[in-house]
ROVO-146722 format. One record per residue (C-alpha): z, x, y; residue number from 1. Coordinates in Angstrom, 1 decimal, always signed. Layout:
REM ROVO-146722
<up = Z | east = X | north = Y | num = NUM>
...
END
This chain:
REM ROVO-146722
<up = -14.8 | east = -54.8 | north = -40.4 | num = 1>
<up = -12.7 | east = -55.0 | north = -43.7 | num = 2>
<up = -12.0 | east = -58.6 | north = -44.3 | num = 3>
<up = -8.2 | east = -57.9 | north = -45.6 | num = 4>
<up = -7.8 | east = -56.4 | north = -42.1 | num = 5>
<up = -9.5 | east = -59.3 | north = -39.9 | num = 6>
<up = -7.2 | east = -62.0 | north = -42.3 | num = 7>
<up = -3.8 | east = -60.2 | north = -41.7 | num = 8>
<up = -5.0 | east = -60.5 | north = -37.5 | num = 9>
<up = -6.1 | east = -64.0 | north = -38.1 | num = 10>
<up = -2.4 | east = -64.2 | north = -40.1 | num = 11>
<up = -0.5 | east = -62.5 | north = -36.9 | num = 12>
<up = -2.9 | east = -64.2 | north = -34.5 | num = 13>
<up = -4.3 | east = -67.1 | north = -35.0 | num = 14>
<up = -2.7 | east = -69.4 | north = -37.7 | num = 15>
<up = -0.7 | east = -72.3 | north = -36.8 | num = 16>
<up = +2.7 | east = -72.1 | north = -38.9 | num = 17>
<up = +5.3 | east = -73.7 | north = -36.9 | num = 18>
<up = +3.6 | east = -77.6 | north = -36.4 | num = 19>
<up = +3.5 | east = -80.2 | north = -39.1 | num = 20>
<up = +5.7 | east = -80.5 | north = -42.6 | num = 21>
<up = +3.9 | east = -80.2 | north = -46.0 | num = 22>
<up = +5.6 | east = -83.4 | north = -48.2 | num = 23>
<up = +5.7 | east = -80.7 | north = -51.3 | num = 24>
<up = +4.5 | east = -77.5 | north = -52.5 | num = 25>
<up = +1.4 | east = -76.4 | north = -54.1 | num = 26>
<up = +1.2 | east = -76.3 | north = -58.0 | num = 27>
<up = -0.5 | east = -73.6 | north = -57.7 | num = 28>
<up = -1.1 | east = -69.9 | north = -56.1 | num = 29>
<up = -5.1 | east = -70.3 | north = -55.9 | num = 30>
<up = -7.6 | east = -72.9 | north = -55.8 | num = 31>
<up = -11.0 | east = -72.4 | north = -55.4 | num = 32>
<up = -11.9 | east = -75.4 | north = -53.0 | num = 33>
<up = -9.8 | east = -77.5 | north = -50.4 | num = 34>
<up = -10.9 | east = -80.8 | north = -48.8 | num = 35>
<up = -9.3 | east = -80.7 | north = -45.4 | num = 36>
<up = -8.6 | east = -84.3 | north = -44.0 | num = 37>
<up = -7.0 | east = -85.4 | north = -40.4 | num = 38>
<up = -5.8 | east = -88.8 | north = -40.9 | num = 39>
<up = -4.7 | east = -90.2 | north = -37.2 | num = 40>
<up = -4.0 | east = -94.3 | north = -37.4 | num = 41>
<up = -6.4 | east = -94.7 | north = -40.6 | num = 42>
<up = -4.4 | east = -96.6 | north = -43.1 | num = 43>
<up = -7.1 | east = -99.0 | north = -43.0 | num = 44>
<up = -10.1 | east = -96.1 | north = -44.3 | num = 45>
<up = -8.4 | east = -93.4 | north = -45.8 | num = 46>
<up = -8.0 | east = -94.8 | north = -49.6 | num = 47>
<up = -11.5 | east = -95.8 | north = -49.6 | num = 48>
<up = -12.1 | east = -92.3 | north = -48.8 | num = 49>
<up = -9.1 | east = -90.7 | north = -51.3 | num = 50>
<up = -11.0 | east = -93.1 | north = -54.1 | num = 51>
<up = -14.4 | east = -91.7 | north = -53.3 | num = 52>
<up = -12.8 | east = -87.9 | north = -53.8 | num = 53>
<up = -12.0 | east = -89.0 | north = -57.2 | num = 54>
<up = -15.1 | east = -89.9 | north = -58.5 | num = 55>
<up = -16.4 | east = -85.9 | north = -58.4 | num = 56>
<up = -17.1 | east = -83.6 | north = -61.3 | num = 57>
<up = -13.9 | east = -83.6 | north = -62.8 | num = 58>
<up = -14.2 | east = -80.0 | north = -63.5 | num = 59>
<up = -14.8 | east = -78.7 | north = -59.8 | num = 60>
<up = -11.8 | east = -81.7 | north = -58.9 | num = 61>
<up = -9.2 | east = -79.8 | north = -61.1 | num = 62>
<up = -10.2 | east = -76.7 | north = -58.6 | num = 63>
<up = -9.2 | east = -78.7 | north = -55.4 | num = 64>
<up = -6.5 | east = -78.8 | north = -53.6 | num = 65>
<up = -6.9 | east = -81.7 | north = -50.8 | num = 66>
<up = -4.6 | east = -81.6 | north = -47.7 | num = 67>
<up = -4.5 | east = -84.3 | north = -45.3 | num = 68>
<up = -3.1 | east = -83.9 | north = -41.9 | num = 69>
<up = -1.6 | east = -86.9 | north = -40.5 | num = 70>
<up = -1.1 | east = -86.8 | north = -36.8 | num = 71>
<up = -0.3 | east = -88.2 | north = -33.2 | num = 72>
<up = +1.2 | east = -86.8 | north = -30.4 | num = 73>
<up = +4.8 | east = -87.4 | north = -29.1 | num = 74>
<up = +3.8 | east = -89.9 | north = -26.7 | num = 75>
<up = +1.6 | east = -92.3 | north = -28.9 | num = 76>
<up = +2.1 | east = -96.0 | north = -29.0 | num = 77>
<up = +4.9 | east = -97.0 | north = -31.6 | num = 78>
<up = +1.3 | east = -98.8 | north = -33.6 | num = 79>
<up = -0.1 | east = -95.6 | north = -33.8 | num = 80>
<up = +3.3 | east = -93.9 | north = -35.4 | num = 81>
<up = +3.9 | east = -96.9 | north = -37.7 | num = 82>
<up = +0.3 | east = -96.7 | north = -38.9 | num = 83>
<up = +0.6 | east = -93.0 | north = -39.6 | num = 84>
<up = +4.0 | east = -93.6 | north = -41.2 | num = 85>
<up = +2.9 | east = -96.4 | north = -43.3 | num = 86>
<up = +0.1 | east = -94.1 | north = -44.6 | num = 87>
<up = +2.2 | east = -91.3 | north = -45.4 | num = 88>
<up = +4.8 | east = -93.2 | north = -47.4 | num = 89>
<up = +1.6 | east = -95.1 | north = -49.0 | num = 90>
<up = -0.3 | east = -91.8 | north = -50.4 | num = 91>
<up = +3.0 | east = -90.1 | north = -51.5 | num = 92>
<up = +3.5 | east = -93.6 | north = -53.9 | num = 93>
<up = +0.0 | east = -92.7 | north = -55.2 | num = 94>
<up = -1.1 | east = -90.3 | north = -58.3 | num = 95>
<up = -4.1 | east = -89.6 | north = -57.8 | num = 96>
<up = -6.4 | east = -87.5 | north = -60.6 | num = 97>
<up = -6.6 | east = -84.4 | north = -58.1 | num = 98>
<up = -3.7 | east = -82.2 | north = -56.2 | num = 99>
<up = -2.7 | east = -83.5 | north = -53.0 | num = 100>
<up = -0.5 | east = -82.3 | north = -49.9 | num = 101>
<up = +0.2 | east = -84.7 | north = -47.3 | num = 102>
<up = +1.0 | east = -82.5 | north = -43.9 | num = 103>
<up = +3.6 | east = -84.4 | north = -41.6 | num = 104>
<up = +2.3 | east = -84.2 | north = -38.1 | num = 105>
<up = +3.1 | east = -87.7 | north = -37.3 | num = 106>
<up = +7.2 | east = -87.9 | north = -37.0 | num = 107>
<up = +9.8 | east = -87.8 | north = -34.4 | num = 108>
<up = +10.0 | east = -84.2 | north = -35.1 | num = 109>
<up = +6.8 | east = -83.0 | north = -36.1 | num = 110>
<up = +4.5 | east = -84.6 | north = -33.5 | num = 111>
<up = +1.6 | east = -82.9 | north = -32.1 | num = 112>
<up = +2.6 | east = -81.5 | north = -28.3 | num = 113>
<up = +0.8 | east = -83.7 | north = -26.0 | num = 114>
<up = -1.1 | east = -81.4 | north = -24.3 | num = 115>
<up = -3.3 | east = -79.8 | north = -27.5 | num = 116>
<up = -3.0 | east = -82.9 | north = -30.0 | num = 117>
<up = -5.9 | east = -83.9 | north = -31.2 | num = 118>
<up = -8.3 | east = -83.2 | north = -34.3 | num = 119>
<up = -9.3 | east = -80.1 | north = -33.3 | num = 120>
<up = -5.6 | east = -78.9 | north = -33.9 | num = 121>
<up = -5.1 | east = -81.4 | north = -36.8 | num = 122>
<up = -8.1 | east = -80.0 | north = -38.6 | num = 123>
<up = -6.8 | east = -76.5 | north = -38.0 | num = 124>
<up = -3.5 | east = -77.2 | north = -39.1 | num = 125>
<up = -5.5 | east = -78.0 | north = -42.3 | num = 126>
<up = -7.2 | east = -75.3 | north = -42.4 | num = 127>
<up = -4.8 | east = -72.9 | north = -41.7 | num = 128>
<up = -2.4 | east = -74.4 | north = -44.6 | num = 129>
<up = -4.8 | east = -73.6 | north = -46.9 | num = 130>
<up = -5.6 | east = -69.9 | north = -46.4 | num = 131>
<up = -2.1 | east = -68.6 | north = -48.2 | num = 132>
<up = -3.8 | east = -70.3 | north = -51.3 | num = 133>
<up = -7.3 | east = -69.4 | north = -51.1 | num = 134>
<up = -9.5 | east = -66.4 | north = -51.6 | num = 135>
<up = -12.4 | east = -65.1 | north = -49.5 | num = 136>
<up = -15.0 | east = -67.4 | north = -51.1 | num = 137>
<up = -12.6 | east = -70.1 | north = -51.3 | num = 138>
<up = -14.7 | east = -73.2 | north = -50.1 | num = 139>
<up = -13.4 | east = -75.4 | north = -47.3 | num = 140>
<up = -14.3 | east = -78.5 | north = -47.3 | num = 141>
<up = -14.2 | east = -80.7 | north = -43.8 | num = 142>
<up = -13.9 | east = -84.5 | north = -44.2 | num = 143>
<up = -13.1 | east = -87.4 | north = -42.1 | num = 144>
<up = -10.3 | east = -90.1 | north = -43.0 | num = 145>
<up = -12.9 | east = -92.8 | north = -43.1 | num = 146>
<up = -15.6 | east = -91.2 | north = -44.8 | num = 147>
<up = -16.7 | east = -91.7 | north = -48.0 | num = 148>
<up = -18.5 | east = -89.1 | north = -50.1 | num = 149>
<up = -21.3 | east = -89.0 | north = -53.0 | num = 150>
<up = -20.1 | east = -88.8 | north = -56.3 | num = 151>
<up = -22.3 | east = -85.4 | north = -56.9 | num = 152>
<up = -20.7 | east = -83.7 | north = -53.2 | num = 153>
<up = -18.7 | east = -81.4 | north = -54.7 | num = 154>
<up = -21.1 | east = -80.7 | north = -57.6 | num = 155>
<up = -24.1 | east = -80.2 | north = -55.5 | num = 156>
<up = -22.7 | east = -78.2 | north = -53.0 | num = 157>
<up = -20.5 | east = -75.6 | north = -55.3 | num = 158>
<up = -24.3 | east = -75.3 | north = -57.1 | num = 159>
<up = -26.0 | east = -74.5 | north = -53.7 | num = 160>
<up = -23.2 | east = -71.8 | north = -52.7 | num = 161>
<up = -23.3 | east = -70.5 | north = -56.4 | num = 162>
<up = -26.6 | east = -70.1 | north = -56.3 | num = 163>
<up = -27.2 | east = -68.8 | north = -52.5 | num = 164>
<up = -25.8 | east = -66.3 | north = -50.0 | num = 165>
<up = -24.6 | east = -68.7 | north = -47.6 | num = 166>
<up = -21.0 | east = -68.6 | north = -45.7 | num = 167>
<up = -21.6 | east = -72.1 | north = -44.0 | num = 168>
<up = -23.3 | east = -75.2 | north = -44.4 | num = 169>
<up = -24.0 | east = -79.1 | north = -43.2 | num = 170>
<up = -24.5 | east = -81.6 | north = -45.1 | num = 171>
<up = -27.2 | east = -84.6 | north = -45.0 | num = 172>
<up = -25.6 | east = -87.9 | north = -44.0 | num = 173>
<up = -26.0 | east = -91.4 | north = -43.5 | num = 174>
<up = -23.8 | east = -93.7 | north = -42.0 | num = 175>
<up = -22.0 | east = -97.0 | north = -43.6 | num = 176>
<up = -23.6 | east = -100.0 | north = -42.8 | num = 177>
<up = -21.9 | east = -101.4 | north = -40.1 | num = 178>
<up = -21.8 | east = -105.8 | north = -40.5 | num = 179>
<up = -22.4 | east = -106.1 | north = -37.3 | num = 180>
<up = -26.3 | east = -106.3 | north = -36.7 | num = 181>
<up = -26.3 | east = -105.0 | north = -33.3 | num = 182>
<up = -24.3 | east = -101.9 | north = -34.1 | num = 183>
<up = -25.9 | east = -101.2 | north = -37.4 | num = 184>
<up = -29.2 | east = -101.4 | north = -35.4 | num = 185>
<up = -28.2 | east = -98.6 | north = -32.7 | num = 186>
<up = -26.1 | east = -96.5 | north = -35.7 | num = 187>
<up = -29.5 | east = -96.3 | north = -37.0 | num = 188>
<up = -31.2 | east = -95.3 | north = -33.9 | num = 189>
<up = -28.6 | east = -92.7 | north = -33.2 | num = 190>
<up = -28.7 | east = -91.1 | north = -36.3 | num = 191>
<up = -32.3 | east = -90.9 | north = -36.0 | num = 192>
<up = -32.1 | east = -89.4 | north = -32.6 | num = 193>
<up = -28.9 | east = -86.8 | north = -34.4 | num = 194>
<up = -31.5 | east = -85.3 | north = -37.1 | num = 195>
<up = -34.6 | east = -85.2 | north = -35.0 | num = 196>
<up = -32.5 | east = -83.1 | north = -32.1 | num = 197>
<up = -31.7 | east = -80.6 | north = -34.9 | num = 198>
<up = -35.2 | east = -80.2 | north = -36.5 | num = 199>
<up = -36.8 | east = -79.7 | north = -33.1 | num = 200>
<up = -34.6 | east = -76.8 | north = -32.3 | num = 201>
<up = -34.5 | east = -75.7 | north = -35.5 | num = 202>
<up = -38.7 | east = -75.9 | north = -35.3 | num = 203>
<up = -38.3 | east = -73.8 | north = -32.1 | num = 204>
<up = -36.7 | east = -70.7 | north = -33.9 | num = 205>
<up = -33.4 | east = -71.4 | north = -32.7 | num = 206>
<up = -30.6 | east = -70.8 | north = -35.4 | num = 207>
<up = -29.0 | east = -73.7 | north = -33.8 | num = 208>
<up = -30.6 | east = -76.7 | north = -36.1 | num = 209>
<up = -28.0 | east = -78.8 | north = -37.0 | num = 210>
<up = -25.9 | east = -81.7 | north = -36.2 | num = 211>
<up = -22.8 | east = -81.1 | north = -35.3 | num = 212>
<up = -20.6 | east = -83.1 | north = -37.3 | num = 213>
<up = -17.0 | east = -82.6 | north = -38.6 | num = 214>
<up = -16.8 | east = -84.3 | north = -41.7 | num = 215>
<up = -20.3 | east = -82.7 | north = -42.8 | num = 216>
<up = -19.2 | east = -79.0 | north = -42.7 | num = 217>
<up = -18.2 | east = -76.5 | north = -45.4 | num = 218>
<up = -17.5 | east = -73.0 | north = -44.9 | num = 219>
<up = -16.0 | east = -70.0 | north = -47.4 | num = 220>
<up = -12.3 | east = -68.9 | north = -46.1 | num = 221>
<up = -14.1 | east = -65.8 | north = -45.2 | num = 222>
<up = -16.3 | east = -67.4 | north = -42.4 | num = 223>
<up = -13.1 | east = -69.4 | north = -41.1 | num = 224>
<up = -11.1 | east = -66.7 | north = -41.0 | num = 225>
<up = -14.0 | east = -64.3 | north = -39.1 | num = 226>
<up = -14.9 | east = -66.5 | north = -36.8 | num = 227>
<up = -11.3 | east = -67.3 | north = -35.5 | num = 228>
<up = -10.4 | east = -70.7 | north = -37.1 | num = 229>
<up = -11.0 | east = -74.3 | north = -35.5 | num = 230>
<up = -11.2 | east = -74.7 | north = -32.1 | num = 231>
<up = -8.2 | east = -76.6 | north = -30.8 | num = 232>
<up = -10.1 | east = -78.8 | north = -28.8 | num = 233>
<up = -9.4 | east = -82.7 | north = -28.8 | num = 234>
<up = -12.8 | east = -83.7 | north = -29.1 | num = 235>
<up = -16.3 | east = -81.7 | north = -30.2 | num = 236>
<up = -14.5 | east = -79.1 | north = -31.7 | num = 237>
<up = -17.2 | east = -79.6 | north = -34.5 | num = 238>
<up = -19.7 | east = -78.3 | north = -31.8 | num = 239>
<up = -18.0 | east = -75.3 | north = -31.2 | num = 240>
<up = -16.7 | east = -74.5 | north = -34.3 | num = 241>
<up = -20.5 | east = -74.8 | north = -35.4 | num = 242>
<up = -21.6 | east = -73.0 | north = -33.1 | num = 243>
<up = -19.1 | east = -69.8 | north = -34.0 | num = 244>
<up = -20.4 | east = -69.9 | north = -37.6 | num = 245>
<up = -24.0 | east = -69.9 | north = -36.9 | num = 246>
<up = -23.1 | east = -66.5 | north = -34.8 | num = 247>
<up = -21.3 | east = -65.2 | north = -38.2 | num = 248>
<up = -24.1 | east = -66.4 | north = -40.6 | num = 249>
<up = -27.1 | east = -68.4 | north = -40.9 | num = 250>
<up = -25.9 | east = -72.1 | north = -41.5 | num = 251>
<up = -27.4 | east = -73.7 | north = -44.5 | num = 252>
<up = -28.7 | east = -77.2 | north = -44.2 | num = 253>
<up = -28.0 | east = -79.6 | north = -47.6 | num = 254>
<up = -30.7 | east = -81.4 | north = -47.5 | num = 255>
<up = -29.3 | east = -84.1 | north = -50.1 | num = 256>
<up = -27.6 | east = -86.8 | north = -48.5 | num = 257>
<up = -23.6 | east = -86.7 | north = -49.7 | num = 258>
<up = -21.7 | east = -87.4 | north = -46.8 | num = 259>
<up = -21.2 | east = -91.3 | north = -45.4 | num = 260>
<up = -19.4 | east = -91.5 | north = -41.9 | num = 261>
<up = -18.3 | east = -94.9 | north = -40.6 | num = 262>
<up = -20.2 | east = -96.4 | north = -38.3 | num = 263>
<up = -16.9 | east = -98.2 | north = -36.8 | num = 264>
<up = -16.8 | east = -98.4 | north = -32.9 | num = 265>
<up = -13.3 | east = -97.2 | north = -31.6 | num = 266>
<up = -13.1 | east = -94.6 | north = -28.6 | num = 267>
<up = -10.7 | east = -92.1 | north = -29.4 | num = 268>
<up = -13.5 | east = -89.4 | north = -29.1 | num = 269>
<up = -15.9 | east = -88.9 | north = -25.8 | num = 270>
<up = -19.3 | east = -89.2 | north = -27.5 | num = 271>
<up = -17.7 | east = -89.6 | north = -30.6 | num = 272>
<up = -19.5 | east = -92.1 | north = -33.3 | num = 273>
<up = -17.3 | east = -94.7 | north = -32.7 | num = 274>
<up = -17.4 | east = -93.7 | north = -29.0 | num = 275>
<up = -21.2 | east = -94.8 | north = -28.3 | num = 276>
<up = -20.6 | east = -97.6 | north = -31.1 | num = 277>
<up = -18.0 | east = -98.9 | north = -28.3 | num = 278>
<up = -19.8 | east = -98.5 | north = -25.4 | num = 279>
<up = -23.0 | east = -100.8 | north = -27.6 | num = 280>
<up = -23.4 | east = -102.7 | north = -24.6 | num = 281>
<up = -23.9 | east = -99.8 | north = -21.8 | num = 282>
<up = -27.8 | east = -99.2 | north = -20.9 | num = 283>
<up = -27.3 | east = -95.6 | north = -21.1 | num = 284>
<up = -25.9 | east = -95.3 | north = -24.9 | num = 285>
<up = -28.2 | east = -92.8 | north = -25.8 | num = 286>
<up = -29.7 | east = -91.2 | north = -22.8 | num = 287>
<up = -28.9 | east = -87.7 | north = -23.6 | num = 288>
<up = -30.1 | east = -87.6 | north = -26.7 | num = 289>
<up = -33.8 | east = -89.0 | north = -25.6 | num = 290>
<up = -35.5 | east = -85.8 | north = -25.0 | num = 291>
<up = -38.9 | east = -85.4 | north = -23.6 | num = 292>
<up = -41.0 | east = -83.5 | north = -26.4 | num = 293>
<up = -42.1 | east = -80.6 | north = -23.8 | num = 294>
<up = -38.7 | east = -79.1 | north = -23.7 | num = 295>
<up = -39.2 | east = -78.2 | north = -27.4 | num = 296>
<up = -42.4 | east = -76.7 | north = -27.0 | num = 297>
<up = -40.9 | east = -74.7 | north = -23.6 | num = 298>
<up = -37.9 | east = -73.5 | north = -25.6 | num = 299>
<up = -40.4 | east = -72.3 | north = -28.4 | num = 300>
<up = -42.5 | east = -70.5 | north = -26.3 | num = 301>
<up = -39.5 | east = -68.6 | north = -24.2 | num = 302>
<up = -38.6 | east = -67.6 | north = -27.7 | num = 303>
<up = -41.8 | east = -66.4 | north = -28.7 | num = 304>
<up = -41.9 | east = -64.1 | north = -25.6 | num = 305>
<up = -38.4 | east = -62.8 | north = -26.4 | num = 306>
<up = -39.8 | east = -61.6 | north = -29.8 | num = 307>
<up = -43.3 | east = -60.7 | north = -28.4 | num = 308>
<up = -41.7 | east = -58.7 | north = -25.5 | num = 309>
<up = -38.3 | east = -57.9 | north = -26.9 | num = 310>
<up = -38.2 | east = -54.1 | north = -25.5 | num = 311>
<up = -40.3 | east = -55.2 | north = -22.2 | num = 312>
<up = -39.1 | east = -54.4 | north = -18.8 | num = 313>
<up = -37.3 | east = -57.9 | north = -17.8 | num = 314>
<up = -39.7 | east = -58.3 | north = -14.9 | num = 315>
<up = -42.7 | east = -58.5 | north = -17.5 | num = 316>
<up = -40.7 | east = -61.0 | north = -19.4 | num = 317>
<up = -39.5 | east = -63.2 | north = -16.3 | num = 318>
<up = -43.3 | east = -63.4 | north = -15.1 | num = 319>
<up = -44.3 | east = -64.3 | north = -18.9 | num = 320>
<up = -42.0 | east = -67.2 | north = -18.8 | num = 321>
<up = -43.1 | east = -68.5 | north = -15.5 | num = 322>
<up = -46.4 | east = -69.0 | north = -16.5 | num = 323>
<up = -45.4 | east = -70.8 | north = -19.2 | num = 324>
<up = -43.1 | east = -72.9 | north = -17.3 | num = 325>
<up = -41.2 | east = -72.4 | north = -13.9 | num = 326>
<up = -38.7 | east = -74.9 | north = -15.1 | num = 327>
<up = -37.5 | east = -72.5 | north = -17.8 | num = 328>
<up = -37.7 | east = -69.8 | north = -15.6 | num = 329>
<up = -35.1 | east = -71.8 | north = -13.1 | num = 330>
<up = -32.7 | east = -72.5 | north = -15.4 | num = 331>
<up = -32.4 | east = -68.7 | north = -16.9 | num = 332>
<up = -31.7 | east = -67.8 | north = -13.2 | num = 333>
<up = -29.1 | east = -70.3 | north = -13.6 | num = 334>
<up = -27.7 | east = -68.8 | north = -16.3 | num = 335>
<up = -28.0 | east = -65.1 | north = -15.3 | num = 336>
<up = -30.5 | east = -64.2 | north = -17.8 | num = 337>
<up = -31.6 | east = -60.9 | north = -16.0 | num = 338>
<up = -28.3 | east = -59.4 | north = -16.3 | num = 339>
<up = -27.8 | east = -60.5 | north = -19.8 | num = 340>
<up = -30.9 | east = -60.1 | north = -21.6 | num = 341>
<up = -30.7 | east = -56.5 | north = -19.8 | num = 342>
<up = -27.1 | east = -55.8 | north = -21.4 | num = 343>
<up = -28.8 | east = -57.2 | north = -24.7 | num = 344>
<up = -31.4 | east = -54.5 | north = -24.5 | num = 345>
<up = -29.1 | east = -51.5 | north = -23.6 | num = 346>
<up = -26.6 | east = -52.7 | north = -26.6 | num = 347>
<up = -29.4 | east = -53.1 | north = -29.1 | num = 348>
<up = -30.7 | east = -50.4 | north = -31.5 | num = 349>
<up = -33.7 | east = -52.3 | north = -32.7 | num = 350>
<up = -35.9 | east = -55.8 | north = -32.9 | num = 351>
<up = -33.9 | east = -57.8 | north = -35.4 | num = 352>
<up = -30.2 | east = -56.5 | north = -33.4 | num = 353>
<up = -31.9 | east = -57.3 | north = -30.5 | num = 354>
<up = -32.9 | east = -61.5 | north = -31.4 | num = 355>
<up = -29.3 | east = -61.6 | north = -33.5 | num = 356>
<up = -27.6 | east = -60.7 | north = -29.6 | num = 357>
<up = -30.1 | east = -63.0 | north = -28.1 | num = 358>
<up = -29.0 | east = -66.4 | north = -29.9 | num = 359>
<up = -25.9 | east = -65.5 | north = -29.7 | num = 360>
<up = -26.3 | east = -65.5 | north = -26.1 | num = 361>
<up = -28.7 | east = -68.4 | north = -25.7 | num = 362>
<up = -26.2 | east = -70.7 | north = -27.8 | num = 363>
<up = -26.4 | east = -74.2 | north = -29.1 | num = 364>
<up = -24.0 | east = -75.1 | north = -25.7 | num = 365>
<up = -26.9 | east = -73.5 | north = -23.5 | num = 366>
<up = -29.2 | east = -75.1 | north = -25.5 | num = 367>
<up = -27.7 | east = -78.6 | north = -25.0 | num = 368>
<up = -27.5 | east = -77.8 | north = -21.0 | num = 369>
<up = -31.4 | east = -77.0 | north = -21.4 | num = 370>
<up = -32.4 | east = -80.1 | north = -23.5 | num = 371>
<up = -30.2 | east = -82.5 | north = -20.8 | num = 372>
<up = -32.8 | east = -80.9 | north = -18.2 | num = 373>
<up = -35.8 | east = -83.1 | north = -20.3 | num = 374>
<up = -33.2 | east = -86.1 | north = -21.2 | num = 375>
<up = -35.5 | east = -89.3 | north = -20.3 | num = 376>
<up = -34.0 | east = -92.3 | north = -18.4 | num = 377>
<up = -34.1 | east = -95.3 | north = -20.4 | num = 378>
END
């Protein structure tokens, strides 16, 4: 589809242009990358992150325009609103070596509806604000208000989209050492657990290797636009927003670490960071993310039939997965995998059009319902 055509539907469709206030104007009618930054009661964080931004390439930092959404909805506490309105008369006082907009989503009048606020919407907000000033290989850039960056992120990652045909992309990361012993020990244990998950599918074949992170993704304005935006969703929209780009493109994988998250415990987000960092003390912290090895290899193997048999009668392909494991085999019937995988073979002209429908199918959300089937109890 032409993309002038899919951004004027995204335009009529999709973008958000009636919720928060830009404090000013853009200098300028194009800028070649945006850092996109929801700030919800982070006057504490956010200048250590602003002050990280301005140690980049100075270069690539006179390309960026940086917009930070600062949000709550209509019925936060009043220390949530004077948080968010101490930060926003704080970063307007600043002059900072790059262009900022600061996007009001915090006051009496621009709060976020109840019912959708969240970061989903605030990143999309974000997002959306910066499309009038971008073009299709425009890079957007998604942080987190209390994360700090390398001083060679923008550098390194301008070089790898430069260099590469790539749309999308995660970043490597390591989280800030938390003083706290006990959560600095399980911050490094759930990290570990994060980056192994994502190898092992990504060994399987699966296109869905990554973690799913919001302040470690970077798309083109192209990729946002065609995959419909940011989910409004007040927690993983990361996941699926992840999820819809690896259906457009291929995501790339950065293998350098650039990105630092904090490793704070607060629980505004269900299985959020700071969500398990809060809960240090429950036994089952990281129960879903201890997978039994053998789900791996049975994933691996139900792929290797799919490209082995691809043009099979089902029925060949059902009893070739059952050998291998009747587990598997359960959980497709679960998932109606006759019917589909029989609509993916009517629809598909060859092989390659074929696997392309199949992960889009068998997604990183049926994935995750699969993997939870081998979770170990500890």
């Amino acid at each position: 589809m032409n993309f002038q055509h899919t951004l004027q539907k995204y335009k009529n469709n999709r973008i958000i242009s009636n919720l928060g206030q830009p404090h000013t104007s853009a200098n300028h009618h194009f800028y070649k990358y945006f850092i996109i930054i929801p700030s919800y009661c982070e006057n504490l964080y956010i200048h250590n992150t602003l002050e990280s931004i301005t140690r980049q390439n100075k270069e690539l930092l006179s390309q960026v325009l940086v917009v930070i959404v600062i949000n709550n909805s209509k019925n936060d506490k009043p220390a949530i609103k004077n948080n968010n309105r101490n930060t926003y008369i704080q970063l307007l006082k600043k002059n900072y070596i790059f262009e900022m907009i600061v996007i009001d989503c915090f006051s009496d009048d621009q709060a976020l509806p109840e019912d959708k606020a969240g970061v989903g919407l605030a990143r999309k907000i974000g997002h959306d604000y910066c499309i009038d000033y971008a073009k299709r290989e425009s890079l957007f850039f998604s942080l987190d208000a209390d994360t700090l960056i390398h001083k060679n992120y923008l550098l390194k990652i301008v070089q790898d989209f430069q260099n590469k045909t790539i749309y999308s992309a995660v970043i490597n990361f390591e989280h800030q050492i938390n003083n706290n012993p006990k959560i600095q020990q399980a911050i490094i244990e759930y990290e570990r657990l994060l980056k192994t998950m994502a190898l092992n599918i990504r060994e399987t074949g699966s296109p869905y290797g990554f973690v799913s992170m919001g302040s470690t993704i970077v798309c083109t304005m192209q990729a946002y636009v065609a995959v419909g935006g940011m989910p409004i969703k007040k927690a993983t929209e990361d996941f699926y927003f992840l999820q819809k780009l690896a259906k457009f493109s291929c995501i790339y994988n950065i293998d350098k670490v650039l990105v630092y998250p904090s490793s704070r415990a607060e629980t505004r987000v269900y299985l959020g960071t700071g969500f398990r960092m809060s809960n240090i003390n429950n036994g089952v912290l990281f129960n879903d993310l201890y997978i039994d090895s053998r789900a791996y290899i049975d994933l691996k193997s139900f792929f290797q039939v799919i490209i082995n048999k691809w043009n099979c009668n089902i029925d060949e392909i059902i009893s070739s997965v059952d050998k291998n494991n009747s587990k598997l085999c359960r959980y497709l019937e679960s998932e109606n995998f006759t019917h589909a995988f029989k609509n993916i073979q009517k629809n598909s002209i060859n092989k390659q059009q074929l696997l392309n429908q199949f992960h889009t199918w068998f997604d990183n959300f049926k994935i995750y319902k699969f993997l939870k089937l081998y979770a170990k109890t500890r």
